[in-house]
N, C-alpha and C positions, 0 to 999 in steps of 0.2 A: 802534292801538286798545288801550286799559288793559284789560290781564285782572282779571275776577274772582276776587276774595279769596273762599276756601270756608274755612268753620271748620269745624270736628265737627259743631254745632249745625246749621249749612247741609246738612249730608248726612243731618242725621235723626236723630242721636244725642245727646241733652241729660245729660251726664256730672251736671251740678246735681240735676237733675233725679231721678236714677239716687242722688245722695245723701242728699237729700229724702228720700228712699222709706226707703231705709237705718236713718237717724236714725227716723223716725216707726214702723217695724215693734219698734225693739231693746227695749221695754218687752215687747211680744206675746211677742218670742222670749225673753225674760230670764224669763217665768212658766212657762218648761217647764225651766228650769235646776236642778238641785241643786249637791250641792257636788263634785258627778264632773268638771261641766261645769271645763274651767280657761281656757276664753278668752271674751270677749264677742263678740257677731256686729261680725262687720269684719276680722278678723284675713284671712291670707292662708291658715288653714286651721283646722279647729276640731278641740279640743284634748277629750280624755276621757278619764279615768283610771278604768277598770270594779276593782270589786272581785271580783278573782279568789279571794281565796282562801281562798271556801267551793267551789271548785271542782278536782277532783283533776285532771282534763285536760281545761280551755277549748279550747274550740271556738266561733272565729267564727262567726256565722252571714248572708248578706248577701241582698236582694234589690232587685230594682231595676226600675221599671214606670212605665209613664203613665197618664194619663186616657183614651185613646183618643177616641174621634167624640162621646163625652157632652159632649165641648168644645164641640160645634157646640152643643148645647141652649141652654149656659151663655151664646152669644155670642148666642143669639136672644133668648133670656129676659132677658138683663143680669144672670143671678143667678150671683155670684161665690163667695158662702160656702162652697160645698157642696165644689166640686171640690177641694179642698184637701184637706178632711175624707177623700173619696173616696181621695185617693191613698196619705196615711198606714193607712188601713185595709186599703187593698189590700196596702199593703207588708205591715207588722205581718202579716196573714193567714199570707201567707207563709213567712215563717220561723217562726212559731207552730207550723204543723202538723209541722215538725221537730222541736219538743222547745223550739226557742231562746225566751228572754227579752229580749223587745226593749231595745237600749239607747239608740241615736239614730239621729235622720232627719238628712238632707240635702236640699237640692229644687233644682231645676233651672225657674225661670221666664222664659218668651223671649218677647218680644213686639216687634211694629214700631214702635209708638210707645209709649212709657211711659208708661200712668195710672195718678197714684197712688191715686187712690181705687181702681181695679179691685184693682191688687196689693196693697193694706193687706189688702183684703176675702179676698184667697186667700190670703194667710199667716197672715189671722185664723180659716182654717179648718182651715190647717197646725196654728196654735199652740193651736186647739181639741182637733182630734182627738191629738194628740200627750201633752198634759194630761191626757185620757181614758184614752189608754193607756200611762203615765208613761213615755212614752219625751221624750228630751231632742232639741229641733233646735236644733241647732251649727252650722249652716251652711247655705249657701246661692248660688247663682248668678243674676244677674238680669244678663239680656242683651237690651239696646233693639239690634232689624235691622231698620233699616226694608229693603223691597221682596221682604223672605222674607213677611210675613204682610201678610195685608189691615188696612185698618184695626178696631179692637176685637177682634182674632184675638189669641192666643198659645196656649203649649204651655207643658206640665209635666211631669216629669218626675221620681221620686223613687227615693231607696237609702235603705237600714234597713239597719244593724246590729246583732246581735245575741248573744246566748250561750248555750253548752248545754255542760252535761258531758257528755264523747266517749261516757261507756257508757251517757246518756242520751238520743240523736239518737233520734229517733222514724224508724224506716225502711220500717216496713211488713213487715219478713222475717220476723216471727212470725205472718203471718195466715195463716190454715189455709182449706180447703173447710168449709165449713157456718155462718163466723163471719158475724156481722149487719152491716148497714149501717143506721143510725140518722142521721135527716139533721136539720142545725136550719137553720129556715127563714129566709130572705133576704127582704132590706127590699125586695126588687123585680129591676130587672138588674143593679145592682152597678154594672159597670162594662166589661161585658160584650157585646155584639150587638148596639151601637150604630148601625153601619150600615145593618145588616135593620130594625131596628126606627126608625130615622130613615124611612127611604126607605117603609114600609109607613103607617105612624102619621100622617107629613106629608103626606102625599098624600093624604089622607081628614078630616085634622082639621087645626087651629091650636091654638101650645100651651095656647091659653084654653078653648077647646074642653071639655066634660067630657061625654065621652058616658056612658049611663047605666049601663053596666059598672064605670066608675071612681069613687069616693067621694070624689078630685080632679080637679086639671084634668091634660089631656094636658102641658101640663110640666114641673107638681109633682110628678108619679107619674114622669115620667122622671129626673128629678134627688133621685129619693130617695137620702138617704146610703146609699155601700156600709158593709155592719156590720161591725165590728170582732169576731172573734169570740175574742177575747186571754183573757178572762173565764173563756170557757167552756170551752179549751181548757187552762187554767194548772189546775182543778182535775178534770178529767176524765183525762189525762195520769199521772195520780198514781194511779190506778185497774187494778189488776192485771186485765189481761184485756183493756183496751183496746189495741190496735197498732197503731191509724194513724187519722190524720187527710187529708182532701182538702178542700182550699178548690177549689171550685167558681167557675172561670173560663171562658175561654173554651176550647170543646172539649165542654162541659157534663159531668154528672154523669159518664157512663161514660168519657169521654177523660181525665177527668182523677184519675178515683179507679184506673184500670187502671195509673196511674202507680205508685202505692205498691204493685201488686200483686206478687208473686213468681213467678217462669215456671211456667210450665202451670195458672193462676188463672185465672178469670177472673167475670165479674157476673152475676148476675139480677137486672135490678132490677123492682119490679110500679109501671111506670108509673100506675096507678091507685091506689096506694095513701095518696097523700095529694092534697088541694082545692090546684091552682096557681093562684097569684093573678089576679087579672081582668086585669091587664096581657097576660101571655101569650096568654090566651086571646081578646083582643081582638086583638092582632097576631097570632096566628094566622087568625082568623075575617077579619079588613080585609085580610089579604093575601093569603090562600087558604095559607099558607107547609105545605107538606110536614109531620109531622109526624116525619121524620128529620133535617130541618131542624133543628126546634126542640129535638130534643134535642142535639145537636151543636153550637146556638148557644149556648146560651142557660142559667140555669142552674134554669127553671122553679120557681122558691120554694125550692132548698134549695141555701143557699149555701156547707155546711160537710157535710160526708159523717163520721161513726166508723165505725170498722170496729174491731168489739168480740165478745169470745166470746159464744155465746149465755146461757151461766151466768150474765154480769152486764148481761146485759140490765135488766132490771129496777133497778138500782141503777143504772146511766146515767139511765133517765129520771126516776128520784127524787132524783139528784143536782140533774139540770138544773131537775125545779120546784123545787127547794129557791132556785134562782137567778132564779124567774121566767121561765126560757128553755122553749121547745114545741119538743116533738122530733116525729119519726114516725119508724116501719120501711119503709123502702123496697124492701128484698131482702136476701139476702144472696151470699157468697162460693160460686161452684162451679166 
């Protein structure tokens, strides 16, 4: 009996295919380019030459994160644009609240079967959000496996690099007892308690669904972009009296602003002090969800936490309308 001849293509891997993609993304990725950039996407690793030196002691700065379960929204909806966007945001965030200036992205996209329209659409929201926050993508990984993901499934994955002078790392060791927590508000869950909120939300609606809490449908409101809050952090930063920034992931407000805090610190925050979007409070109401829950999930409308003396309190928030940004006080340090 003649054995059968297997090719790459026979096992589920179209290399052509995987070039295609290549060739049709290098435009998207050549408008986030300046003249730092020194290689074109394709290389075997991508090439950057940062100007150091307005800098007395550079400091890398790096972070590295996924989309988590918002994946599943994107593969129900067919909506590709966003999660891209989502993930350069998330990074940026990041190392922002350190002090660093974003330099470049990298990304990381795996799928079982290669489509190119799906991937154009998520590097076109790489090479969106990237332009937004003039960071450069230099590179990238796209790996077709077929029998790790279902059909229309893949995963993402992204690193940001970035820089800060060393006597400039924003650490949080100057925050004292009594300094305030000023929160600027989040475009919804970010990218954040996906899980609870899939498993809550889907079982009670479809994503066309718009119940009368929401001003969209149940999957627009879940695939809201996560915010980049690079803006607001690049000139707040520069503000004597401000000591730390918390981007608000998962762990919610208090898990993740207790990070920048200094031993024997610790929060008050007045959970009623500012209106949390009608998302939350529909998945809280449709699933009965605890109300320790949801602070621990979730980052209920305030996606960026300051922790600022109270003397300039008032010049934070007249910084932020100068930029069109809405703050509130949420507590402070005790």
């Amino acid at each position: 009996m003649e054995k059968k001849k297997f090719t790459y293509k026979d096992a589920g891997v179209d290399i052509e295919a995987g070039e295609e993609m290549v060739d049709s993304i290098k435009d998207l990725v050549k408008e986030t380019h300046d003249e730092r950039v020194l290689a074109n996407i394709g290389g075997f690793g991508g090439l950057y030459a940062p100007d150091i030196g307005k800098y007395k002691e550079p400091v890398l700065v790096s972070s590295i994160d996924g989309v988590g379960t918002k994946l599943i929204v994107a593969f129900q909806s067919k909506t590709f644009h966003t999660v891209g966007r989502d993930l350069v945001n998330h990074c940026v965030n990041d190392i922002a609240v350190c002090g660093a200036t974003p330099l470049f992205f990298l990304d990381y996209f795996s799928t079982g079967k290669l489509k190119k329209e799906t991937a154009y659409e998520i590097i076109q929201g790489f090479s969106k959000a990237c332009k937004e926050n003039r960071v450069a993508l230099i590179g990238g990984e796209t790996a077709e496996m077929p029998d790790i993901y279902k059909d229309g499934e893949f995963d993402l994955a992204g690193t940001i690099v970035g820089i800060v002078d060393k006597h400039e790392i924003i650490t949080g060791k100057k925050i004292r007892k009594g300094h305030k927590l000023i929160a600027l508000p989040s475009t919804g869950l970010h990218t954040n308690g996906y899980s609870l909120a899939r498993k809550v939300l889907f079982s009670n609606f479809d994503l066309d669904d718009q119940p009368e809490e929401l001003d969209q449908t149940v999957g627009e409101t879940m695939l809201a972009v996560h915010k980049s809050y690079l803006s607001e952090i690049s000139v707040l930063k520069k503000l004597e009296g401000v000591h730390g920034f918390s981007h608000i992931t998962g762990g919610g407000i208090e898990g993740n602003t207790k990070r920048i805090l200094p031993d024997g610190l610790s929060l008050s925050v007045n959970w009623n002090s500012w209106k949390r979007p009608p998302v939350f409070n529909l998945i809280q109401k449709t699933g009965l969800v605890p109300e320790e829950d949801m602070r621990k999930t979730f980052n209920l409308g305030a996606g960026l936490v300051i922790v600022a003396d109270p003397g300039i309190e008032k010049e934070v928030f007249s910084k932020l309308e100068e930029m069109g940004t809405g703050a509130f006080t949420i507590g402070m340090v005790v």
